[in-house]
C-alpha positions as CSV (number, residue, x, y, z in Angstrom):
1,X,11.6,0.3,14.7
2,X,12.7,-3.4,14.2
3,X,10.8,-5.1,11.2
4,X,7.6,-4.5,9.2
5,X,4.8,-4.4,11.8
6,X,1.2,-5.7,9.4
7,X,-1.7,-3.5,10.5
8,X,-5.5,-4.6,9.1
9,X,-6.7,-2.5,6.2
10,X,-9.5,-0.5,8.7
11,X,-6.6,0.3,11.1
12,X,-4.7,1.7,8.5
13,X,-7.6,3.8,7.6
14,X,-7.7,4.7,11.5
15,X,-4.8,5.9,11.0
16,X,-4.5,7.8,8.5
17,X,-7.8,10.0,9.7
18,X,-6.0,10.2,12.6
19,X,-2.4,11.6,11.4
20,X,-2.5,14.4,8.7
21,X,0.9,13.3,7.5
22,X,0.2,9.4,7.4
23,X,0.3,8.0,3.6
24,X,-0.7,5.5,1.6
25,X,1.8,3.7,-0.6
26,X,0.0,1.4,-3.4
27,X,3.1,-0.3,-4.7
28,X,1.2,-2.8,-7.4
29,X,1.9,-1.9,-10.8
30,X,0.4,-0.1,-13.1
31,X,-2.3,-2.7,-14.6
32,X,-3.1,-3.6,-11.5
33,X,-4.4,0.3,-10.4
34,X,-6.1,0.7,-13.8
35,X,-7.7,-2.9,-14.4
36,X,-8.3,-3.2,-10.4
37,X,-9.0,0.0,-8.8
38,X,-7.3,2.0,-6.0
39,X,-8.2,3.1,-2.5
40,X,-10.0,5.6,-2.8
41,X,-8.9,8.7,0.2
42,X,-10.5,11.6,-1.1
43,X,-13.2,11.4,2.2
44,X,-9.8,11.8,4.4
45,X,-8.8,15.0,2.1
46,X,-5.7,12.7,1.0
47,X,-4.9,10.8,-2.2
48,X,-2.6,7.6,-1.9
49,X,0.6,7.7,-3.7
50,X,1.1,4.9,-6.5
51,X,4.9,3.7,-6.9
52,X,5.0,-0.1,-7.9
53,X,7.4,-2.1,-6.1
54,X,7.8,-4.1,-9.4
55,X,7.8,-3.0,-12.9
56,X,5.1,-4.3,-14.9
57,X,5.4,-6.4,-17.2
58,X,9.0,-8.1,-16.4
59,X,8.0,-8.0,-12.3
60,X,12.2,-6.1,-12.2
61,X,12.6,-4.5,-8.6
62,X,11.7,-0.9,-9.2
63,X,15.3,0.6,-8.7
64,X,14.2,4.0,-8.1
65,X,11.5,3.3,-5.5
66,X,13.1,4.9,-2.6
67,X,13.8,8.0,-4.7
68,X,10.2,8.2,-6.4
69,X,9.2,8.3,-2.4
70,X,11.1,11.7,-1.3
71,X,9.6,12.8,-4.4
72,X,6.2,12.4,-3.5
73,X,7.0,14.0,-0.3
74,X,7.5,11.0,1.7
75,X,10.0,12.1,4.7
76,X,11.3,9.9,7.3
77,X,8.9,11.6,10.3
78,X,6.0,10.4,7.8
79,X,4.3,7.1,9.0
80,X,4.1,4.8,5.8
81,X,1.5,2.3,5.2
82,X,2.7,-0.1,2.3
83,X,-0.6,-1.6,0.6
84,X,0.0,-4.5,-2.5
85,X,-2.4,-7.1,-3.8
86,X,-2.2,-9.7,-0.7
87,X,1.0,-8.2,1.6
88,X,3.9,-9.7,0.2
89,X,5.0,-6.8,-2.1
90,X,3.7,-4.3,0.3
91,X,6.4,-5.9,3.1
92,X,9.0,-5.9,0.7
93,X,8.3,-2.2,0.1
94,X,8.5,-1.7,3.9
95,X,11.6,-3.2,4.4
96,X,13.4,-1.4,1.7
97,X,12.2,1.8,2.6
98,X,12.9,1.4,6.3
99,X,16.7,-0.1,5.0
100,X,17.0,3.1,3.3
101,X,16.2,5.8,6.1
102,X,12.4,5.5,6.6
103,X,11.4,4.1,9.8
104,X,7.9,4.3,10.2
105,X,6.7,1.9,7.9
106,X,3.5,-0.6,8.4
107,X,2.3,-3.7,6.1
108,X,-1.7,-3.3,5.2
109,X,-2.5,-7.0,6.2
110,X,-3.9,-8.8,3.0
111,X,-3.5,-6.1,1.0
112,X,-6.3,-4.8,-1.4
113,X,-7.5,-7.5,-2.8
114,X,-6.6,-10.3,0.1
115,X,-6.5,-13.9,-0.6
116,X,-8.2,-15.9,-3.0
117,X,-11.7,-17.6,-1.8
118,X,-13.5,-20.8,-2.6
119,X,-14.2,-20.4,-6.1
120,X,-10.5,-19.1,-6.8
121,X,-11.3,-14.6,-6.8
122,X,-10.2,-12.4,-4.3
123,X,-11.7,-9.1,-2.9
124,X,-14.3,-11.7,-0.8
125,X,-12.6,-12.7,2.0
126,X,-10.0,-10.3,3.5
127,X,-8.7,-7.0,2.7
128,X,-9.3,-3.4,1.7
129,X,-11.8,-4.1,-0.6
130,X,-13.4,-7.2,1.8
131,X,-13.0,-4.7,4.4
132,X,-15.8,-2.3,2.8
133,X,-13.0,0.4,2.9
134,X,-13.4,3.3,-0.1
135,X,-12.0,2.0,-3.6
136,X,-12.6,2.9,-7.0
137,X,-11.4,2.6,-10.5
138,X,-8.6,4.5,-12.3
């Protein structure tokens, strides 16, 4: 696989019903899973795994990203969906991990929160939570 392929937030959840070994990567940070929420899985029998991409609150590449994902079982058969706040992060993520031996690794489009609207919040316009997909808080 060439490149980060972005897949919307309800394909992602497509796919993960679909593949028992599909996962979830949330790689905000820490404040942003407990003062945002997380995806919630637990109707797919599946919980998403948090590493942050960036270390909260110095935003520092997370040196031991790749190594925190073969902990949490992450192999490189596994088909990786990289969620973030709005995609950047998440594509980062994707890139890195694919660089470093995992090749299955997808973008979620607009991340969890999406872009901002008209009156500056996000959440509204695009995005797993704009997308009605299962959330809650931490």
């Amino acid at each position: 696989m060439t490149g980060v392929p972005d897949i919307s937030p309800t394909d992602t959840w497509a796919a993960l019903e679909r593949d028992p070994n599909a996962v979830l990567v949330d790689v905000r940070t820490d404040a942003e899973w407990n003062f945002v929420g997380v995806p919630d899985l637990s109707a797919l029998g599946k919980q998403v795994v948090l590493i942050p991409w960036q270390v909260f609150p110095g935003m520092q590449v997370n040196g031991h990203f790749v190594e925190h994902l073969r902990k949490a079982g992450v192999t490189a058969e596994s088909h990786v969906f990289y969620i973030c706040r709005s995609g950047a992060r998440s594509l980062a993520a994707g890139q890195a991990a694919q660089h470093a031996g995992f090749p299955h690794a997808y973008n979620v489009a607009d991340g969890f929160e999406g872009p901002v609207d008209h009156e500056g919040h996000r959440g509204n316009v695009a995005g797993w939570k704009a997308d009605k997909l299962p959330w809650r808080q931490r």
